[in-house]
N, C-alpha and C positions, 0 to 999 in steps of 0.2 A: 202305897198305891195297891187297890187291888186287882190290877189286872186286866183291866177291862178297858177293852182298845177305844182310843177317842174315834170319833166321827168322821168320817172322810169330810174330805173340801165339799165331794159332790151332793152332801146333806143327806147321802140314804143311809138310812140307819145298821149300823153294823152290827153281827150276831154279837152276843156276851160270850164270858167266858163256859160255861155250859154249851151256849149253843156250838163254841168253838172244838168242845170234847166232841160233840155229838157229830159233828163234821170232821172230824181226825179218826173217828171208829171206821170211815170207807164201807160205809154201807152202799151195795149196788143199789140202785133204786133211779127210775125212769121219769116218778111223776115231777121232776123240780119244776117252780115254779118260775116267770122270770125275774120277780121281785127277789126271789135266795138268788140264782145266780148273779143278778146286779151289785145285792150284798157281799156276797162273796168276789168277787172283782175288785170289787171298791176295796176292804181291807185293807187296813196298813199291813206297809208289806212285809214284816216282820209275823204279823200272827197269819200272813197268808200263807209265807214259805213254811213255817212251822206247822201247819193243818196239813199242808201237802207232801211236805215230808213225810208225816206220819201215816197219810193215807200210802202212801208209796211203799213202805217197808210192810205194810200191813199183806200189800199184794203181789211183792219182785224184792229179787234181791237189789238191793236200792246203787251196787256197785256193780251192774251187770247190765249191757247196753245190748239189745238184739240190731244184728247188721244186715240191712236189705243193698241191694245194687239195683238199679232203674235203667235199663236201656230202652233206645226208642227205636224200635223194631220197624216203625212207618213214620220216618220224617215231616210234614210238611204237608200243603193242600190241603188245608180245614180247612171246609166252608163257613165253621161258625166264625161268630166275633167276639169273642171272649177278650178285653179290653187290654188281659195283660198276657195275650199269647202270642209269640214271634210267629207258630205253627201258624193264623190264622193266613189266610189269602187275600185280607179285606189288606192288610198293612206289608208296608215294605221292608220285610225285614235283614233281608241277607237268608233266610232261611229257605233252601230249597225243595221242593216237592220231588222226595227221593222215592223209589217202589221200596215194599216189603222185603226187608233182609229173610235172605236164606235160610234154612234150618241150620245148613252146618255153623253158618255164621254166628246165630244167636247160639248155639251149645256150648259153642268153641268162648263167646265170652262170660256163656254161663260159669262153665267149666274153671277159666278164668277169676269170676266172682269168687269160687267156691274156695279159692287157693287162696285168696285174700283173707278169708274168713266170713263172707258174707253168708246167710243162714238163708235169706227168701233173695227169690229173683223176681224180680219186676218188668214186665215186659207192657209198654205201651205204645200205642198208634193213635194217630192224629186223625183220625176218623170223627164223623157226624153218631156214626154207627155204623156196626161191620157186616160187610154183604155175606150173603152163605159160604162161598167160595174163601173169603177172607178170614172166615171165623175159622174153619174148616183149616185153614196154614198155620190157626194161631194155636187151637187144639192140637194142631201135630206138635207145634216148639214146646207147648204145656205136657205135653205126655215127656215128650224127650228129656227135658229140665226135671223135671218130677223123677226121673228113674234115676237122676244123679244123686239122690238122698234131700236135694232142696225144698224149702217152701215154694209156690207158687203164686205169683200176684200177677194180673193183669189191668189194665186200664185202656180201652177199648172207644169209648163212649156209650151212649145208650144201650139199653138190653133189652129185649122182649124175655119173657119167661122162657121159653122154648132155647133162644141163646144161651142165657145163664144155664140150663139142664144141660145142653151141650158140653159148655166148659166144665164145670163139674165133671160131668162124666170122665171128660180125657183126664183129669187129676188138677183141678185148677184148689186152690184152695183161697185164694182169697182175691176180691172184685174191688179197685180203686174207682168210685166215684165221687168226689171231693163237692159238696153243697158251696164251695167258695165263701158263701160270704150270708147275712142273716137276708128272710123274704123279704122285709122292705128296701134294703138297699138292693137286692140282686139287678133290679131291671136298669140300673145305674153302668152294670159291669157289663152284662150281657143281653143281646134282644131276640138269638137265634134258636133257644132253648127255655121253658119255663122252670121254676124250680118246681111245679107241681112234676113235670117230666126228669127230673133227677131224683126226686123221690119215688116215684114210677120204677125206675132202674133198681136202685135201691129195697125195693122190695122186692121186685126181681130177684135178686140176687140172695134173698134174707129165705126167699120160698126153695129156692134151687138149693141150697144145705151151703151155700158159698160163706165163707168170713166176710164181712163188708170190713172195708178200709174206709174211712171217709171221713174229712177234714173239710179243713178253709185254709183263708189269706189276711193276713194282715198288713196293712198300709197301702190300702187300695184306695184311699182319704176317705175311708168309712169312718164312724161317728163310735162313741165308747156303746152306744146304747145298740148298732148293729153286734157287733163284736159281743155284746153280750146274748143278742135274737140270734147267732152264727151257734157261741156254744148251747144254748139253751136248745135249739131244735137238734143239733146230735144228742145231745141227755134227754132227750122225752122222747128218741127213736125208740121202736117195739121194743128194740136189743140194742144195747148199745157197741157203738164199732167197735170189731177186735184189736184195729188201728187208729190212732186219730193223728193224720199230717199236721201239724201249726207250721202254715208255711209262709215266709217273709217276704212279701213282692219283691221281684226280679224284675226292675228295672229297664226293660230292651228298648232301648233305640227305635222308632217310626210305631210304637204302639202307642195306644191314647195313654198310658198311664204312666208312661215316659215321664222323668218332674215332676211325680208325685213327691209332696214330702217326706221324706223319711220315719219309718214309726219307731218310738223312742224304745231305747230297750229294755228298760224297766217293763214298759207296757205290753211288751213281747213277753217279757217272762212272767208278766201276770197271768196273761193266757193258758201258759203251758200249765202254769199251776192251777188255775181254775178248771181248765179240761181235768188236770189229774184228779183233783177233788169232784168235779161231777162224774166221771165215768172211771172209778175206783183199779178195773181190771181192766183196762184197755192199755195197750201199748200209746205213748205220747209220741209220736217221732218230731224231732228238730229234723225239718225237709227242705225245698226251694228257702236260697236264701242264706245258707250258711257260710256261701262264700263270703260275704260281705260281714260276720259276724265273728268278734273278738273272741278269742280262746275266753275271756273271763266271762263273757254272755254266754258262750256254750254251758261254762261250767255253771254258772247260774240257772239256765235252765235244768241242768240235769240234777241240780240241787232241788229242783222244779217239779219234778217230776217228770220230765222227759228219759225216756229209758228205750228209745231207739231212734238209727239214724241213715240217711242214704249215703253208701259210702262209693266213692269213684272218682271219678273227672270230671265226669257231666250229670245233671240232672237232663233227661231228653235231650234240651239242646242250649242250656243254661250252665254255666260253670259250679262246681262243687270243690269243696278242699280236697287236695289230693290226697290219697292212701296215708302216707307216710305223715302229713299232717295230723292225721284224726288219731294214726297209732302211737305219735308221740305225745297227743294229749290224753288219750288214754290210759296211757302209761302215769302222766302225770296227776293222773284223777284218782289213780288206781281200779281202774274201772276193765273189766274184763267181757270181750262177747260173752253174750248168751246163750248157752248150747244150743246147736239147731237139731231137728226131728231127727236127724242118723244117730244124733249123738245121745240126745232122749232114750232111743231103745236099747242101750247099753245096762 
């Protein structure tokens, strides 16, 4: 045999073995097109994980996991309708619309984070987008987190330019707005937002000197061909994100997407490794979602190309594996944090 992978079921023609080297060299590059990324999806998954491995080692140590923590500094009272948010106000979820936590409060679990090993802290509100006065509290927890030696990430909602220069200025370093899902399915998920207005945000954020964070969802009963319009428009972003979430529906109770089917988890880990292979130097995070995911899926992903993760109790207000979980598979991956910025200037 020489090597050259048969046909997917789906009939799209997969690269050769050339084309496979040439996709394992992890060249950065924007203009994919969506016929390669389909190809690349499709793969058997044998020369998939092998392509993404190899792009993986080419740009991380491939046994080194960078650890973020996500707190939700604003509970609750969204006015959007984002199909699979317990935060929204349209659905009943059990989740209540709590005010903005304190400063001492967010540093104190900053601080917290820090002691676990987490390297960036994430701070998000359930906001449409943040009033002056609100952005102005958030900038104060972003400067204060920021002198502790940590990364900074926020997620907010919307940004005019004027806001992103803001956070920037107080010491923000990186902006989570997550495109969810590919343009043809979005208006399936959501009606109170256009994706033209999340890309909006997202350049915002790219012009202020911010890191964009920005990802999707999987198993939101989108189709293979969204999933593949989802990764394709993060890889032909100006820049590609310095993060990319692959995050797994969270299932909550009185939302519409409550009884979606499950997405299978091969199909999950195709993901992670197609993101790796199209945005070569971007951190992958396994994010929402991993509660419900087997030690051997995690490890599969991170064979995947996944090389970071949110580490805690909660995502916002969704469950996550606890500490002592993640540190005993890590142990058994052999897999060690990623030094965070204090530990870089040494």
């Amino acid at each position: 045999m020489d090597g050259t992978p048969n046909t997917p079921p789906t009939g799209i023609e997969p690269p050769g073995v050339s084309e496979l080297e040439t996709l394992a060299a992890g060249q950065v590059r924007t203009d994919w097109t969506r016929e390669e990324v389909a190809a690349i999806l499709a793969l058997p998954f044998a020369d998939l994980l092998y392509v993404a491995q190899r792009v993986h080692r080419r740009h991380f140590n491939p046994n080194e996991v960078q650890i973020s923590t996500l707190l939700s500094v604003k509970t609750g009272g969204c006015p959007e309708d984002c199909s699979y948010c317990p935060q929204s106000v349209r659905y009943t979820t059990g989740v209540e619309n709590e005010p903005l936590l304190g400063l001492d409060t967010v540093l104190a679990n900053a601080q917290a984070a820090k002691a676990n090993g987490a390297t960036r802290f994430c701070m998000g509100a359930a906001w449409r987008s943040p009033k002056p006065a609100q952005l102005q509290q958030v900038a104060e927890m972003v400067s204060a987190v920021s002198e502790l030696g940590m990364e900074t990430c926020a997620t907010l909602g919307m940004l005019k330019p004027e806001q992103a220069q803001q956070l920037k200025a107080a010491g923000l370093d990186y902006y989570n707005h997550n495109l969810d899902t590919s343009p043809e399915y979005y208006d399936s998920i959501i009606s109170t937002r256009t994706y033209e207005m999340r890309l909006n945000t997202l350049e915002s954020v790219r012009d202020a000197g911010l890191k964009v964070c920005c990802g999707g969802i999987v198993g939101m009963g989108e189709g293979e061909a969204d999933r593949v319009g989802l990764l394709h428009t993060l890889a032909t972003l100006p820049e590609h994100p310095g993060s990319v979430p692959i995050n797994q529906l969270v299932q909550v109770a009185g939302t519409p997407l409550a009884g979606t089917a499950a997405v299978d988890p091969i199909d999950f880990a195709r993901m992670v490794a197609c993101a790796r292979i199209l945005m070569p130097a971007a951190h992958v995070r396994l994010s929402a979602g991993r509660e419900d995911m087997s030690d051997e899926l995690q490890a599969l992903c991170f064979l995947a190309g996944a090389n970071s993760i949110f580490y805690g109790e909660k995502l916002l207000t969704t469950p996550n594996p606890e500490a002592d979980n993640d540190r005993r598979l890590m142990q058994r991956l052999g897999i060690a944090p990623e030094p965070g910025r204090a530990a870089d200037t040494h």
